[in-house]
KOLNU-240615 format. One record per atom (N, C-alpha, C, O): z, y, x; residue number from 0. Coordinates in pm, 1 decimal, m for minus. Each point is the difference from the previous one (the first is absolute). Layout:
N
         Z         Y         X  num
         Z         Y         X  NUM
...
# end
This chain:
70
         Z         Y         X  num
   12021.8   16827.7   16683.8    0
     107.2     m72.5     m64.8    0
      77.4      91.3     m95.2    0
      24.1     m23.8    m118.3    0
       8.1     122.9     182.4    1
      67.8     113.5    m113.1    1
     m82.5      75.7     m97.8    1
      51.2      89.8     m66.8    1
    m181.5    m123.2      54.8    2
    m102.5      32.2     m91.0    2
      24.8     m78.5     m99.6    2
      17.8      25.9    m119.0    2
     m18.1    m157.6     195.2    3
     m23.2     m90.9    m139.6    3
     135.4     m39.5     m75.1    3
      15.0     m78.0     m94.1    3
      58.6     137.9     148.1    4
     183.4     m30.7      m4.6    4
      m3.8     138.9    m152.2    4
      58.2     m11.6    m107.8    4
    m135.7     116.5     148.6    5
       8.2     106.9    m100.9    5
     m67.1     m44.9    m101.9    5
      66.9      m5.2    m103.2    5
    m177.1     m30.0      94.5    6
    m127.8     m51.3     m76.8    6
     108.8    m112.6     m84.9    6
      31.5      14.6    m118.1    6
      m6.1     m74.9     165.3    7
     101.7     m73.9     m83.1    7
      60.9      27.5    m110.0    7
     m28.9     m38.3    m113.4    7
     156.0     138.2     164.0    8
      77.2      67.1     m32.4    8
     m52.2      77.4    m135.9    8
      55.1      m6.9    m109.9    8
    m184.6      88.9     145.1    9
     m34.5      61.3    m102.3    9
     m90.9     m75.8     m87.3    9
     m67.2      67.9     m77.7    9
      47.9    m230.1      75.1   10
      m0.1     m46.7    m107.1   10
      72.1     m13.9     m72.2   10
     m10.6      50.6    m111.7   10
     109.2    m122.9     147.3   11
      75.8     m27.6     m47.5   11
      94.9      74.0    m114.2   11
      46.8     m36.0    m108.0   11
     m42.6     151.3     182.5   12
      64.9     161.8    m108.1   12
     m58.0     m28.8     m89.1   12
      42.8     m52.9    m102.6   12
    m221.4     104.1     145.4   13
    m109.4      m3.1    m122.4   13
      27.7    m115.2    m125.8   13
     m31.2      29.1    m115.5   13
     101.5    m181.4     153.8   14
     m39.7     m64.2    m111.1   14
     152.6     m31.8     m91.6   14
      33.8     m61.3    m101.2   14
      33.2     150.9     215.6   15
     167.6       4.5     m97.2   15
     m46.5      95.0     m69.0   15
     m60.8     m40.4     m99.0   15
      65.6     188.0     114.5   16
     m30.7     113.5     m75.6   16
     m77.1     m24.8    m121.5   16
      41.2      28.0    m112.6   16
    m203.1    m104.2     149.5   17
     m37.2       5.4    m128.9   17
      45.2     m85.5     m99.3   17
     m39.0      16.3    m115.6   17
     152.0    m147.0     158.8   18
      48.8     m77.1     m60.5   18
      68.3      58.1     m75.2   18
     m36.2       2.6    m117.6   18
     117.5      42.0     143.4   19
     115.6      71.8     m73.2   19
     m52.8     135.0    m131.7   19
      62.2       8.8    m105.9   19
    m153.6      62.3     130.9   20
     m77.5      58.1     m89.4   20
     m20.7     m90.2    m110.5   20
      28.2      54.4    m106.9   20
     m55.1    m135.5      99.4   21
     m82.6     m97.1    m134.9   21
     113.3     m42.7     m81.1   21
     m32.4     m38.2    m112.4   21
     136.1      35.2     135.2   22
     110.0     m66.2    m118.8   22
       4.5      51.3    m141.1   22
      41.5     115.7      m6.8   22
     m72.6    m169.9    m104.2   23
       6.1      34.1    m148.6   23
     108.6      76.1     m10.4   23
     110.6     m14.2      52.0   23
    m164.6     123.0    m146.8   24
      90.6      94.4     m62.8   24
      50.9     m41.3    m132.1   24
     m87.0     m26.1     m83.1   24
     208.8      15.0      47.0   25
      81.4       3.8    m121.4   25
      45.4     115.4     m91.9   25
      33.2     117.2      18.0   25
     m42.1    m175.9     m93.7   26
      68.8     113.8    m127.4   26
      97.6     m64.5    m104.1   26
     m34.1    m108.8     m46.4   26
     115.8     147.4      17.7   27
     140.0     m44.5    m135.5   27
     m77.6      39.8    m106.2   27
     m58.0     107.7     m13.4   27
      61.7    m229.4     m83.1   28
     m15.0      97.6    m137.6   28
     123.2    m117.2     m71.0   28
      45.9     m95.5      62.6   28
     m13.5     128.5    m191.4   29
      71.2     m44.9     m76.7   29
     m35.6    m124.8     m40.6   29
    m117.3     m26.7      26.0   29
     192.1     m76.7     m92.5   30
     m35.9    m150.5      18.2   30
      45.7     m29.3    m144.3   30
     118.4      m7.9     m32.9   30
    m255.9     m12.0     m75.7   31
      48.7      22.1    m117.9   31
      33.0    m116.0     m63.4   31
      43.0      m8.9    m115.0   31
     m68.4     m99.4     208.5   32
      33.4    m105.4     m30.0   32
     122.6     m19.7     m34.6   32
      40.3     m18.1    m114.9   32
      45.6      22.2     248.4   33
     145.2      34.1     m19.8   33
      67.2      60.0    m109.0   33
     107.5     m35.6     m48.1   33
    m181.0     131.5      12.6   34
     105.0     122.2     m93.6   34
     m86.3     m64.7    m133.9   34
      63.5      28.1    m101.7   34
    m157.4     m86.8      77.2   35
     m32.2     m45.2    m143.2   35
     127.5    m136.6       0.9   35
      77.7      m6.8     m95.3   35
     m70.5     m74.7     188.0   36
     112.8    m123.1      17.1   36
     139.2      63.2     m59.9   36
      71.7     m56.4     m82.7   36
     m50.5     172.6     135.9   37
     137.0      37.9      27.7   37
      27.3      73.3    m177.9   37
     103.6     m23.5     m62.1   37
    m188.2      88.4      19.9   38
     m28.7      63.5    m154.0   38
      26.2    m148.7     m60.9   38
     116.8     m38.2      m8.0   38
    m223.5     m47.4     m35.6   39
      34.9    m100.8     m52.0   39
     105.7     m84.4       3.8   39
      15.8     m64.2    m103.9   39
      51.0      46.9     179.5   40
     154.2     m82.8       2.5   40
     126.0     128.3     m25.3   40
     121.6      m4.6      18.5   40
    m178.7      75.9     m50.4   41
      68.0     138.8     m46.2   41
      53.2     m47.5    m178.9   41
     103.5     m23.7     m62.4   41
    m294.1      33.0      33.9   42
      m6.3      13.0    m143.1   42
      78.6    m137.7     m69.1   42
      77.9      17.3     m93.7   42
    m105.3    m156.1     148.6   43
      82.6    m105.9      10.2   43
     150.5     m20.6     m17.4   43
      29.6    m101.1     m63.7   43
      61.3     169.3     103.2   44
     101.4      20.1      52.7   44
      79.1     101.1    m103.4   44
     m40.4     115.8     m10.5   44
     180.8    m172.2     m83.8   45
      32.0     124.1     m87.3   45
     108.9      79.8     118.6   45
      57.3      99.6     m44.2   45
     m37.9    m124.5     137.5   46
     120.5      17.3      72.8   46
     m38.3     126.3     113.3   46
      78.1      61.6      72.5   46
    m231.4     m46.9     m86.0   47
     m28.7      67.5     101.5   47
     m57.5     114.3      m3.2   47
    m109.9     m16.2     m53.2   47
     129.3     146.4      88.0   48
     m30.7     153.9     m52.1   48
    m164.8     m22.0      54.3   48
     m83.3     m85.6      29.8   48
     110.2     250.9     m43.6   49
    m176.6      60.4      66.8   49
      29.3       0.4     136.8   49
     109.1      26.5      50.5   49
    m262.2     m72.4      33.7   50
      45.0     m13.6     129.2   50
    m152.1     125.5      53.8   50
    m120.5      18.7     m16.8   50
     261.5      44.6      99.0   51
     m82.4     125.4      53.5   51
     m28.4     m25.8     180.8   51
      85.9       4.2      88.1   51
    m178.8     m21.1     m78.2   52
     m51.3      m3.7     155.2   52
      40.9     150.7      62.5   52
     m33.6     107.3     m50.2   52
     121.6    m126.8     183.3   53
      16.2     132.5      62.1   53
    m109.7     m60.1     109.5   53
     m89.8      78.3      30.8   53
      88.5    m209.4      30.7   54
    m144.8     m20.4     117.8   54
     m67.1    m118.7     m69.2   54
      39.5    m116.0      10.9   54
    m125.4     148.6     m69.9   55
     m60.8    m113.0     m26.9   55
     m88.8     m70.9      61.1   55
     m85.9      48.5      73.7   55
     103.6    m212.5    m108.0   56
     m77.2     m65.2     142.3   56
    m166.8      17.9      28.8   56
    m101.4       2.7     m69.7   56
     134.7       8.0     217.9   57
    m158.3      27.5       1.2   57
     m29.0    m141.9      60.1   57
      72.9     m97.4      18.5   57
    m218.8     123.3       7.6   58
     m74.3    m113.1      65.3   58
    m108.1      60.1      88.8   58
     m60.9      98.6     m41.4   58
      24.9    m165.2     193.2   59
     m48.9      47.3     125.5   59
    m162.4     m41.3    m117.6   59
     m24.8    m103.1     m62.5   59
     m54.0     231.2      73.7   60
    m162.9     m41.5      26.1   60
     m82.6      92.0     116.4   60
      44.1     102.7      51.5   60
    m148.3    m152.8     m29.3   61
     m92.6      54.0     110.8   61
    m108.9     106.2     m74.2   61
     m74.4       7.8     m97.8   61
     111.4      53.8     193.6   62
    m104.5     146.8     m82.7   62
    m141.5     m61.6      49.4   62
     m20.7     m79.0      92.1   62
     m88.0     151.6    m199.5   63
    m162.3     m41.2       2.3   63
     m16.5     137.3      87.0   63
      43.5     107.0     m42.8   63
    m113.7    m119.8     175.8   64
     m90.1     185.5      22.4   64
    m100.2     m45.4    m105.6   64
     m68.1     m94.0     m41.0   64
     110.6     248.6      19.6   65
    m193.6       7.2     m68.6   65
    m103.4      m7.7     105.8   65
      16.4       2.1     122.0   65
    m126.3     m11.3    m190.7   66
    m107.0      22.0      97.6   66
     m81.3      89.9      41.4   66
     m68.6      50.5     m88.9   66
      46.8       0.2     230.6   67
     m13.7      89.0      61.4   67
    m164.3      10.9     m48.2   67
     m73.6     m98.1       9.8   67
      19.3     246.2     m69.7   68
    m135.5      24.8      22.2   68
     m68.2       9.3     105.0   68
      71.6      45.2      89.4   68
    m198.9     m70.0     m46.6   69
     m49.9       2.8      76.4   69
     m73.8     160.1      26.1   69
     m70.5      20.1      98.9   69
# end
């Protein structure tokens, strides 16, 4: 009974652990969408200076692995 009580147990680890390994990795890059939007209602506008980004917006993407040689 306490065999299979362990046997259990150490599935169970086994299929959290490797669960948790697999979640996509992210990276920020800059979102030029935004800052081409934000330039243009600039140029539009006589009322409105140069606009200097101190954080400019980013946007979440998922990094590619490369692929591993064999």
């Amino acid at each position: 009974m306490k065999a299979k009580l362990t046997g259990l147990i150490v599935l169970a680890m086994a299929l959290v652990m490797t669960g948790c390994s697999s979640t996509a990795d992210y990276a920020y890059v800059i979102d030029q969408k935004t800052l081409e939007k934000q330039e243009n209602s600039t140029r539009l506008s006589a009322h409105t200076g140069h606009v200097v980004w101190m954080n400019p917006p980013l946007r979440k993407v998922e990094k590619v692995q490369p692929e591993q040689p064999e």
